[in-house]
C-alpha positions as CSV (number, residue, x, y, z in Angstrom):
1,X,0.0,0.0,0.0
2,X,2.6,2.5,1.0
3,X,4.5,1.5,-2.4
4,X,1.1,2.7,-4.0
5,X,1.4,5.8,-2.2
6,X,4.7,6.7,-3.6
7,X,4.2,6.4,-6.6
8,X,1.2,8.5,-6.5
9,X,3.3,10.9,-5.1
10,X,6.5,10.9,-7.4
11,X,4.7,9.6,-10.9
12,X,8.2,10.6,-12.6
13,X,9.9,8.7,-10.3
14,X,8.9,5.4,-12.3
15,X,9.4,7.6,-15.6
16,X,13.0,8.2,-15.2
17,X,14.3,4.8,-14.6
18,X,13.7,3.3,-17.8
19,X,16.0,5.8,-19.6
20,X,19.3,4.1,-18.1
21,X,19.8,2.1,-21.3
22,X,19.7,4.7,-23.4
23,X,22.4,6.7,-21.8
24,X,24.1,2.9,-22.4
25,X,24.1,3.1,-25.7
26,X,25.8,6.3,-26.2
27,X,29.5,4.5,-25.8
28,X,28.6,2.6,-28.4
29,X,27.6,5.5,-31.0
30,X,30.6,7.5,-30.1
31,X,32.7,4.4,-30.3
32,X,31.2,3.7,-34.2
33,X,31.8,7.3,-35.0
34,X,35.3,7.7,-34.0
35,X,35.9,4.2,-36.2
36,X,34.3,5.3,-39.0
37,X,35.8,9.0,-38.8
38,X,39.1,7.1,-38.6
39,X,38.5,5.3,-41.4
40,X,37.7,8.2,-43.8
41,X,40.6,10.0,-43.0
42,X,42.8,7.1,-44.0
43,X,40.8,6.8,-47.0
44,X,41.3,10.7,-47.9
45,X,44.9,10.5,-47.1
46,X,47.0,12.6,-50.2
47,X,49.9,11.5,-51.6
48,X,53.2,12.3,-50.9
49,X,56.8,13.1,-52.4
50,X,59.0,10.1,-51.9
51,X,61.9,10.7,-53.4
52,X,63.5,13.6,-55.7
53,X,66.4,13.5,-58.5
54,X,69.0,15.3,-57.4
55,X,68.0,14.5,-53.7
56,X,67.2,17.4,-51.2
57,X,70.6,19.2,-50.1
58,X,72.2,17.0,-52.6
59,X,75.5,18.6,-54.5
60,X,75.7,17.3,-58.2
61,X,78.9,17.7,-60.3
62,X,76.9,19.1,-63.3
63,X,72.9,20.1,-63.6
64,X,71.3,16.9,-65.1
65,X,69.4,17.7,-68.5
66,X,66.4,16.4,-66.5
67,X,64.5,16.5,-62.7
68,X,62.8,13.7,-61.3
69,X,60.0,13.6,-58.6
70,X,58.9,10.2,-56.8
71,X,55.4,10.0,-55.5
72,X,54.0,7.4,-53.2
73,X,51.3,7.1,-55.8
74,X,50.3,7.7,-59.1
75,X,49.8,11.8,-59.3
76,X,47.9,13.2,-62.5
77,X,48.9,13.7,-66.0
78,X,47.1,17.2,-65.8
79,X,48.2,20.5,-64.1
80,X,51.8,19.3,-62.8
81,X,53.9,22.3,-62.3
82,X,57.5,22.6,-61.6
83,X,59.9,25.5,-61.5
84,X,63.8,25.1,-61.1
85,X,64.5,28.6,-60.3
86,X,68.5,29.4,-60.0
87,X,70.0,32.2,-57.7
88,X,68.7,35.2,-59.2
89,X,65.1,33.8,-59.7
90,X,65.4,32.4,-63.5
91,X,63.1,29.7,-63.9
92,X,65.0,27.0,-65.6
93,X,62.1,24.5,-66.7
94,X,61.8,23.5,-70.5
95,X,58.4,21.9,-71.5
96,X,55.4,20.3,-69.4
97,X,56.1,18.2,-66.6
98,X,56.4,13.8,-68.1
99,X,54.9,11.3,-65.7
100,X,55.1,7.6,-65.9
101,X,53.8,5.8,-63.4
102,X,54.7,7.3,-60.2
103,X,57.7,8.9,-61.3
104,X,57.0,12.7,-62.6
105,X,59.8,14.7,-64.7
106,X,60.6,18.2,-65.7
107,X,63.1,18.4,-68.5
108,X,65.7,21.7,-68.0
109,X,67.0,24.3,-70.8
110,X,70.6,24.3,-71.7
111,X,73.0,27.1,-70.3
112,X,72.3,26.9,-66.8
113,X,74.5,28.6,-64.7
114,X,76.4,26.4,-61.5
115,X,74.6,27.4,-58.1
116,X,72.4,26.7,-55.7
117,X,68.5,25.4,-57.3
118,X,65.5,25.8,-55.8
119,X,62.8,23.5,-57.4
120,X,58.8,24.5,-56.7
121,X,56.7,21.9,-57.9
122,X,52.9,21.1,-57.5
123,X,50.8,18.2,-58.9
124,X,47.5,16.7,-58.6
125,X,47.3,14.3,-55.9
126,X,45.7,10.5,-57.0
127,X,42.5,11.5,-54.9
128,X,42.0,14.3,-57.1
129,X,43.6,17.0,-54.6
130,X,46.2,19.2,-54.9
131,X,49.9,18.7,-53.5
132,X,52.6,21.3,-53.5
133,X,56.1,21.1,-51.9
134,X,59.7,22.8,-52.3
135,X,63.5,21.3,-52.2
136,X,66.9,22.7,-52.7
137,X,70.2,21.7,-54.2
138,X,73.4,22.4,-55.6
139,X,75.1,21.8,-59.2
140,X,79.1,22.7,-59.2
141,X,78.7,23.2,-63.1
142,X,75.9,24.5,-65.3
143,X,74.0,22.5,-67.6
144,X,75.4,22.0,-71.4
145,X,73.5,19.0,-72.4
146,X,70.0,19.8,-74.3
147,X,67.2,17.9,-73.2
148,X,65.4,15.9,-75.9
149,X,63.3,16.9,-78.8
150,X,60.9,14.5,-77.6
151,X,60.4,15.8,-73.6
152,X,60.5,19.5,-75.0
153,X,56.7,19.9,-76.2
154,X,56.3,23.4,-75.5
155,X,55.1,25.5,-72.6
156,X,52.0,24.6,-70.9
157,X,49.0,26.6,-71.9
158,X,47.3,28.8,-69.0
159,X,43.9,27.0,-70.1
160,X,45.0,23.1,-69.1
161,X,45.3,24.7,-65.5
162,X,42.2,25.8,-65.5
163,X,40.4,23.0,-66.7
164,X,42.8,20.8,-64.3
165,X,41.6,23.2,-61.4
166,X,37.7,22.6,-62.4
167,X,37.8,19.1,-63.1
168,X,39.8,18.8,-59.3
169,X,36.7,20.6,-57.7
170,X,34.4,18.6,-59.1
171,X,36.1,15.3,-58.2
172,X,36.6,16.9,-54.4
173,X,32.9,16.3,-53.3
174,X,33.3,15.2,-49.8
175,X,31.7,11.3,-50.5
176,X,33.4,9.1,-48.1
177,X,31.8,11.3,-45.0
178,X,28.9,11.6,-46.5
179,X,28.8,8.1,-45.9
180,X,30.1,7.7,-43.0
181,X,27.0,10.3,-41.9
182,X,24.8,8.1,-43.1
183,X,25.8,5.3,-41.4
184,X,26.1,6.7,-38.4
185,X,22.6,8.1,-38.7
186,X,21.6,4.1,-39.2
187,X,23.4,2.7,-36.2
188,X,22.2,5.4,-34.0
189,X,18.4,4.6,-35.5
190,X,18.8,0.9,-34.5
191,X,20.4,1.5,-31.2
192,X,17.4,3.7,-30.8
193,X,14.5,1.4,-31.8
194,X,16.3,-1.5,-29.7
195,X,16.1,1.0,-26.8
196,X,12.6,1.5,-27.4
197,X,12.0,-1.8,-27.3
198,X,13.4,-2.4,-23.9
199,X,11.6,0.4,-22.5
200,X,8.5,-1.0,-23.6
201,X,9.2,-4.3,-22.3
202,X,10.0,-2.7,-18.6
203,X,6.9,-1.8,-18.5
């Protein structure tokens, strides 16, 4: 009877206890988000610059006809970019950047002067993104050799950059968290409906 009475008095008292497993089922949501967050950002990560010819810091006996840049993937054919500027700022560079297979290269004029180089490139990134990066090094004797009719197609036109930077902004479109959104919205709907269920059944 007194039981009766109690709960008469305090009707939220026999409201509130039910919602214990839903406050246990929060771990759980936080726990799927934080593995599928991971996930994405492994899935999103850019390539990167492996390896460069002439190495960074490196000191060469003469300028090679030819620079090479090693990515830890395959980077696009479209929008690569590198200057090989000497000590008073002249860019060096002969021709459109070559890549073949992960390997990109940037073929150099003739009549360089000895010095210290300082190579700017920037490439589209596997995943459709953007990279950029800098290194430095030094040749004790100017270049005499002339590159190859074959790797000496020209300068690259202004518009290939362009259409390189609208197809990258098309191709950027956030999908891998759009997913991951979505499932989180679906395991936090089932964790949901199974609380429901056990409140219903506490009754």
């Amino acid at each position: 009877m007194s039981a009766l009475l109690l709960r008469a008095q305090h009707p939220g008292t026999a409201r509130r206890r039910p919602l214990r497993p839903v406050t246990a089922i929060l771990p759980a949501v936080l726990l799927a988000l934080a593995v599928l967050l991971g996930a994405g950002g492994t899935a999103n990560a850019h390539d990167e610059l492996s390896g460069t010819a002439p190495a960074e810091g490196a000191t060469v006996e003469v300028l090679p006809p030819s620079l090479e840049l090693t990515f830890s993937n395959v980077p696009s054919g479209i929008g690569a970019q590198v200057q090989v500027l000497d000590e008073s700022g002249t860019d060096w560079a002969d021709g459109p950047v070559a890549i073949v297979d992960r390997t990109a290269t940037q073929p150099l004029r003739s009549g360089a002067p000895a010095g210290a180089f300082t190579v700017n490139w920037r490439v589209v990134s596997s995943d459709s993104h953007p990279i950029e990066g800098t290194f430095a090094f030094t040749a004790q004797q100017g270049s005499t050799t002339v590159p190859d009719a074959a790797s000496t197609a020209g300068p690259v036109e202004a518009e290939d950059t362009t259409n390189e930077t609208q197809t990258a902004g098309v191709s950027d479109f956030p999908w891998s968290i759009v997913l991951m959104i979505a499932a989180l919205v679906a395991i936090t709907v089932a964790l949901a409906v199974t609380a429901r269920r056990r409140l219903g059944a506490g009754k």
